[in-house]
C-alpha positions in Angstrom: 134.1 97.1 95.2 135.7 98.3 98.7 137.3 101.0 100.3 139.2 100.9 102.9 141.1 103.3 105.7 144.5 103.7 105.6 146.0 104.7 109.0 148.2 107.6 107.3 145.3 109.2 106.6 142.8 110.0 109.1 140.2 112.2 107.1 139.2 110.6 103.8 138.7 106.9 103.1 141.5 105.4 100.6 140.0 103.3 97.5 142.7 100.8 97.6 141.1 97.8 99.3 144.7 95.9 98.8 144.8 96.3 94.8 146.9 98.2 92.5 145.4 102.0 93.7 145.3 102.8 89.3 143.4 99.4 88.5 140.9 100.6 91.5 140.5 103.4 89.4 140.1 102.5 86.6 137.4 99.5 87.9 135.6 101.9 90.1 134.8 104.4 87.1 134.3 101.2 84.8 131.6 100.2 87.5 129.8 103.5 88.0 130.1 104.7 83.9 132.6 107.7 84.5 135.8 108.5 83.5 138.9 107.0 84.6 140.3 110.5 85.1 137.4 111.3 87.8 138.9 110.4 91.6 137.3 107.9 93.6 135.9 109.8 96.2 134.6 112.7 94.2 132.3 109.6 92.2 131.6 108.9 95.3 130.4 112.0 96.8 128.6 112.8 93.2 126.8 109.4 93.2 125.5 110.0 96.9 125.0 113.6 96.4 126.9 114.2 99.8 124.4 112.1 101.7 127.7 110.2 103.1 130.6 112.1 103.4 133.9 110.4 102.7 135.8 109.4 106.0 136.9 106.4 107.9 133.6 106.6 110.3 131.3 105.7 106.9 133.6 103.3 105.3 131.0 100.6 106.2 127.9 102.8 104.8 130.0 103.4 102.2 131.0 100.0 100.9 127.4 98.9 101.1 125.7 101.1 99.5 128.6 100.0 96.8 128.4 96.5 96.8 124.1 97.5 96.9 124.9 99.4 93.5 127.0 96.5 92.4 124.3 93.9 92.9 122.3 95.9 90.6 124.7 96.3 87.8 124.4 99.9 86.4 125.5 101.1 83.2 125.9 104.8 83.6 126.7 107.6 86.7 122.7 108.3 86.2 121.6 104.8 86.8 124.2 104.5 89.9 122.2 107.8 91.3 119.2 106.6 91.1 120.3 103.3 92.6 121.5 105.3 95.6 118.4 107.6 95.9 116.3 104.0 96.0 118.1 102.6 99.0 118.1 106.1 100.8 114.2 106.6 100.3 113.9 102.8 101.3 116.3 103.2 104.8 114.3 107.0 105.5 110.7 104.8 105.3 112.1 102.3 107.3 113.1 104.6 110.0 109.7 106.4 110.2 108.0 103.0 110.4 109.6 102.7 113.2 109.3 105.8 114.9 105.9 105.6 114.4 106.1 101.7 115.8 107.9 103.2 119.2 105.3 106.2 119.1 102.6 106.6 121.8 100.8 109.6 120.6 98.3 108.9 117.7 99.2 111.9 116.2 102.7 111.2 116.1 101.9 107.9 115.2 100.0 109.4 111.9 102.9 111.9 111.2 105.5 109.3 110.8 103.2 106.9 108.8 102.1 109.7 106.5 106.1 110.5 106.0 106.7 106.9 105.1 103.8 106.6 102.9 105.3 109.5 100.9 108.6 108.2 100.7 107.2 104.6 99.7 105.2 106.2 96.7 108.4 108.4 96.1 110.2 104.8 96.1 107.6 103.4 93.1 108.1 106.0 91.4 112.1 106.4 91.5 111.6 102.3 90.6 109.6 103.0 87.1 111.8 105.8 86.1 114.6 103.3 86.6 112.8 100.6 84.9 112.1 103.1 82.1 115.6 104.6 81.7 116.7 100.7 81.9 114.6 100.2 78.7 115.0 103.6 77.0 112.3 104.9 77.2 110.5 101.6 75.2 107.4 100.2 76.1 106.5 96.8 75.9 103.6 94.3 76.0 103.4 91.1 77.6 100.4 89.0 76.3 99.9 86.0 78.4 96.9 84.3 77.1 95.3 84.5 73.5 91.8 82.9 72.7 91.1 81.9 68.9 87.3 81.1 68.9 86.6 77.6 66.6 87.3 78.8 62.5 89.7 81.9 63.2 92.8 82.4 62.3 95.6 83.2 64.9 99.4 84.7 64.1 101.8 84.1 66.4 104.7 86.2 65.8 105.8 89.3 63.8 104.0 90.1 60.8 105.5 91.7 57.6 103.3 93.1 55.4 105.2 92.7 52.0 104.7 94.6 48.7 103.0 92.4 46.6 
């Protein structure tokens, strides 16, 4: 997934990275889980929430935070958000780390850790509410190790209790 700038236009990025600009489309709104009829660049704008605006200078920002949302392979516009809001909170931490790296003043240099220590537990958290939309809302349990003490009895597997 790519966009490229086309030359005959200088203030939007074109979604025809040398394909068929309709089978972009259509594979772009396939990708993201919205409908065909939905233009490129206003799936764009809705999945950053405007964080990156649509022209030539952002193409790169643009195509990574794509190919980031590719990698990840969502299955609805919701999951592609919150894809976006992940790396955004992860780049925004990143950057007060190292402000507060470059700092001299201890305050300062509290400030910006504090900031990224917010936007780190704000990170956790977006990551379980994807993992939990992911599963629908299910729970499971992973058992690792079971102990039978000598003369127990040990199921492993589903039990059915029958009518009997």
């Amino acid at each position: 997934m790519q966009l490229e700038h086309r030359p005959t236009s200088s203030s939007v990025i074109s979604a025809n990275p040398g394909m068929d600009p309709e089978l972009y489309q259509e594979e772009f709104c396939r990708f993201v889980g919205v409908p065909d009829s939905i233009p490129v660049p206003v799936a764009i704008n809705q999945l950053t929430g405007g964080l990156i605006p649509n022209t030539p200078e952002n193409q790169e920002n643009i195509n990574f935070m794509l190919a980031f949302v590719a990698t990840q392979k969502p299955t609805s516009m919701v999951e592609a958000q919150l894809l976006i809001q992940l790396l955004s909170i992860h780049n925004l931490a990143s950057k007060m780390l190292k402000k507060a790296s470059e700092e001299r003043w201890p305050e300062n240099i509290e400030k910006y850790t504090n900031i990224a220590m917010k936007l780190t537990r704000g990170y956790k958290s977006g990551m379980e509410s994807l993992a939990k939309y992911r599963r629908n809302g299910k729970q499971f349990m992973h058992i690792e190790h079971v102990h039978v003490e000598k003369d127990a009895n040990a199921i492993i597997g589903s039990v059915d209790r029958g009518v009997g």
